[in-house]
C-alpha positions in Angstrom: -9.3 -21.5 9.0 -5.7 -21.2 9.5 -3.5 -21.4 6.3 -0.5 -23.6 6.7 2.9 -22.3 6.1 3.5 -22.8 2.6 7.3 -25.6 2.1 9.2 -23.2 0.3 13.2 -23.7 -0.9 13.6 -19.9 0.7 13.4 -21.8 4.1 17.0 -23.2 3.6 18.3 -19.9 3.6 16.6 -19.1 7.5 18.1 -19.3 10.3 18.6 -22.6 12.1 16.8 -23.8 9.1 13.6 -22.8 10.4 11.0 -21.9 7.7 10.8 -18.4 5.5 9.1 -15.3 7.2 5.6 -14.5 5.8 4.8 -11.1 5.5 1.4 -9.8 4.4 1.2 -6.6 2.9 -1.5 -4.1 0.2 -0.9 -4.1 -3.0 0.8 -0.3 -2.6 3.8 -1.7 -1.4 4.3 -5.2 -3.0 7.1 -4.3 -5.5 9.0 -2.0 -2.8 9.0 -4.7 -0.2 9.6 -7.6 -2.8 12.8 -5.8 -3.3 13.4 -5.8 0.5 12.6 -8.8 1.3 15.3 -10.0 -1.8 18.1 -7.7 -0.4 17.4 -9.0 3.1 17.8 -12.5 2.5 21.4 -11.9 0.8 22.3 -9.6 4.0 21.2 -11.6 6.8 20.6 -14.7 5.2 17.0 -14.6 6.7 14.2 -15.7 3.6 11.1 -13.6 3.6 7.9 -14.9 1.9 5.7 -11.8 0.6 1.9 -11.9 0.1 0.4 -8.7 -1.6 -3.5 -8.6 -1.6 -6.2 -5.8 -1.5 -5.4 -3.6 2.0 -9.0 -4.3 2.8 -9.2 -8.8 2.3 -5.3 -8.3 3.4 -7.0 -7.1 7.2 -9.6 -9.4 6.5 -7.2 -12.3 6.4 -5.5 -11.0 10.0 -8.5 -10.6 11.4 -9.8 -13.8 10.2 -6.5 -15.5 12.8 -4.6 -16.3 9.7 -0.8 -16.9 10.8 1.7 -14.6 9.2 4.8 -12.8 10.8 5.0 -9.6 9.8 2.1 -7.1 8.6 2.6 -3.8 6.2 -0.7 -1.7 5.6 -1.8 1.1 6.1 -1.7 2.9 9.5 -5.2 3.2 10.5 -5.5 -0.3 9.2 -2.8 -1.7 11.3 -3.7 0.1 14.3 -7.0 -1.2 14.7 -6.1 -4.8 13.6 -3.2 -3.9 16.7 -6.4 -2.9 19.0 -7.9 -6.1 18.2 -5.2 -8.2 19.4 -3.5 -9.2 16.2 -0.4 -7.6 16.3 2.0 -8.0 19.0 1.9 -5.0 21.3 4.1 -2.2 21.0 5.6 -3.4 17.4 4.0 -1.3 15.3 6.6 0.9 13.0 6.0 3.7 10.3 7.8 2.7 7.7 6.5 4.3 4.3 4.3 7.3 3.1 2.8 7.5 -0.2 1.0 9.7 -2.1 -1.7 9.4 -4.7 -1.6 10.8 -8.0 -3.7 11.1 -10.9 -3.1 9.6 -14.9 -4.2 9.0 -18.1 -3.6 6.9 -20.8 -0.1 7.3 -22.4 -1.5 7.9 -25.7 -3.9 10.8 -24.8 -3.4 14.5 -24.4 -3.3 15.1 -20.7 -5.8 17.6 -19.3 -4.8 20.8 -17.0 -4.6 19.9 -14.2 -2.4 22.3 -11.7 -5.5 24.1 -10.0 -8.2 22.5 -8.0 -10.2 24.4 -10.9 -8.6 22.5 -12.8 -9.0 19.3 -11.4 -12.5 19.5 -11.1 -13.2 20.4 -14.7 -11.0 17.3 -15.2 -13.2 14.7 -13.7 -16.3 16.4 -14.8 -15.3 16.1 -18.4 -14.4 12.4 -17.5 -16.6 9.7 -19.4 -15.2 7.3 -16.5 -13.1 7.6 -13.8 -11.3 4.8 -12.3 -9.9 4.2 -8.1 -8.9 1.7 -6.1 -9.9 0.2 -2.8 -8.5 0.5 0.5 -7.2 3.8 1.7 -6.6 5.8 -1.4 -10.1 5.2 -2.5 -11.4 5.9 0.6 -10.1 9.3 0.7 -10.7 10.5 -2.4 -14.4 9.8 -2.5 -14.4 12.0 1.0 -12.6 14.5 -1.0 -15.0 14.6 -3.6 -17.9 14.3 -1.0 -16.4 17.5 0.8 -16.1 19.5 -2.7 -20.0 18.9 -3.3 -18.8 16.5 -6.3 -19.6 12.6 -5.3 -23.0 12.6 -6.3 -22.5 13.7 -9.7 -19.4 11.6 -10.5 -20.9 8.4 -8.8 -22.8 6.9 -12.1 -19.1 7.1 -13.5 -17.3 6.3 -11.0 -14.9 3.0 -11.8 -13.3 0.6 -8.5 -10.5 -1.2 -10.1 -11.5 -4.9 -8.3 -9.0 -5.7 -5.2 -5.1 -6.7 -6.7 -5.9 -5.0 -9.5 -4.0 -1.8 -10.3 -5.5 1.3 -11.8 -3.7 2.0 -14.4 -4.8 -1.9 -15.9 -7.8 0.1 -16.7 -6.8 2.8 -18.0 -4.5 1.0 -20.6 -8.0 -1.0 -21.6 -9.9 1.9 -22.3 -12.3 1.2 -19.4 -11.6 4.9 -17.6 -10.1 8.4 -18.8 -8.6 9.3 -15.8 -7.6 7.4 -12.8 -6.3 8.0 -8.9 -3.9 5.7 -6.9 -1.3 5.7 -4.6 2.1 6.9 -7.1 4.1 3.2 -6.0 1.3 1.5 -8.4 1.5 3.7 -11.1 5.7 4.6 -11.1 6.8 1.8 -13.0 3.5 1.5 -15.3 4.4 2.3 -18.9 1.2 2.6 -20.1 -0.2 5.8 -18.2 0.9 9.4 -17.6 0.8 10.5 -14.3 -0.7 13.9 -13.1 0.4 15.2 -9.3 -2.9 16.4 -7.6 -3.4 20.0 -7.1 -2.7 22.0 -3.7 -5.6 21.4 -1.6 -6.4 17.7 -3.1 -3.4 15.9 -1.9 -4.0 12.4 -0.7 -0.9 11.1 1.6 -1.1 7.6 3.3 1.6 6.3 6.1 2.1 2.6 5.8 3.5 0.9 8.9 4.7 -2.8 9.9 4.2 -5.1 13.1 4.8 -8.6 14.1 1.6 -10.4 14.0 0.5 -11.6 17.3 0.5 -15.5 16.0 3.8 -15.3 14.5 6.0 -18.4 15.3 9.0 -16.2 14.8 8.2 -12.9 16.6 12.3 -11.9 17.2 13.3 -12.8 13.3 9.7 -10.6 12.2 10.5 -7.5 14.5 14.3 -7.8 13.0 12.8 -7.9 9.6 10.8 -4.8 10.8 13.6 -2.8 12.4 15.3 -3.5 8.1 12.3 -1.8 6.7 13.2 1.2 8.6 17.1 1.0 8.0 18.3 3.4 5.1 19.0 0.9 2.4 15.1 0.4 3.0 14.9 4.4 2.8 16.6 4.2 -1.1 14.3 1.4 -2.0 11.3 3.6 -1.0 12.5 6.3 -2.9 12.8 4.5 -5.9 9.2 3.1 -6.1 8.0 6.3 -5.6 7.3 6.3 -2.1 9.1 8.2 1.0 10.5 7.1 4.6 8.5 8.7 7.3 10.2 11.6 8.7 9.8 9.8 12.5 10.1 6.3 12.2 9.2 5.7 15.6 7.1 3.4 17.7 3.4 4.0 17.1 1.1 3.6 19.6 -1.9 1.1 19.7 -4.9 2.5 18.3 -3.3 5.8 16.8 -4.8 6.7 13.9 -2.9 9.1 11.1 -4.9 11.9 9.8 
């Protein structure tokens, strides 16, 4: 079932008068594109209504032929909603790359943790260990899978539930140590964070395309051309993410390693 387009005051400030942009994104990059969306608006006087959800029920929701504009998750994610038909073709844009990190609560000693060695003794020590869905989560379970470790970590293994950030459960005592993309954790005062050990680094490309039911396909391929501009560069910086080194045109169906 379609959603309709939420009446929203933002849609003054749109061209023509026509209504605010709706952009669906994860949860990794709500607060960097919130901040985006906000500069964009007093720029080019274009509103841009952001909805952050789970990266898994946010692909659900495209899939599902829910209209929105513009589309930010994670490459694989986007690609293969793009071979489905939902994007528009050939919009597809890298426009962030994050990395995971570990952390712990703020009031605890952290553990070693510059080794792989290290690392390892640090979840097996773990009572509970908390992650998150979509691509981060994904990838560090096949991490621990390939370092013979899943098995024994499973019966502690902790999935924050979708929208919900990591380090919520470290601050409530419900894990010891926790992994998730660094953007969710930078501005969290209530857990320190630990950079992963050569050999167990996690890095995810985020990119943005115009949905294929967009209304507005030339205002949401601007907005996309913005993400890539360098004031959208600064922004990434500062929530802990990074501008991809080639922000070019990514093809249909390519999938980031």
């Amino acid at each position: 079932m379609e959603t309709p387009r939420p009446e929203s005051a933002d849609a003054a400030a749109a061209p023509g008068g026509a209504g605010a942009l709706r952009c669906l994104s994860s949860m990794a990059t709500r607060q960097v594109l919130a901040d985006l969306a906000a500069r964009y608006r007093a720029e080019r006087g274009d509103a841009v209504e952001l909805l952050s959800l789970g990266g898994v029920e946010a692909a659900r929701r495209v899939a599902a032929g829910e209209a929105f504009d513009v589309v930010v998750l994670a490459a694989d994610a986007l690609a293969a909603l793009a071979g489905a038909g939902h994007l528009q073709p050939g919009s597809l844009r890298a426009v962030a790359v994050s990395d995971v990190v570990a952390a712990v609560p703020a009031d605890m000693p952290a553990p070693p943790f510059a080794t792989q060695a290290q690392c390892i003794d640090a979840l097996r020590a773990a009572p509970a260990i908390g992650y998150s869905t979509g691509p981060s989560g994904t990838a560090l379970l096949a991490l621990w899978q390939r370092a013979g470790l899943l098995e024994a970590l499973r019966p502690r293994l902790v999935q924050a539930p979708p929208g919900v950030p990591v380090g919520e459960l470290l601050v409530q005592g419900r894990v010891a140590i926790g992994f998730q993309q660094r953007s969710e954790l930078v501005h969290h005062d209530g857990v320190q964070r630990l950079e992963m050990p050569p050999g167990h680094e996690i890095v995810t490309v985020f990119s943005a395309g115009v949905a294929a039911r967009s209304p507005f396909p030339a205002r949401a391929a601007a907005f996309v051309a913005f993400l890539q501009s360098p004031a959208a560069a600064q922004a990434l910086l500062t929530h802990g993410m990074a501008p991809p080194a080639r922000p070019a045109a990514e093809p249909e169906g390519h999938r980031h390693p």
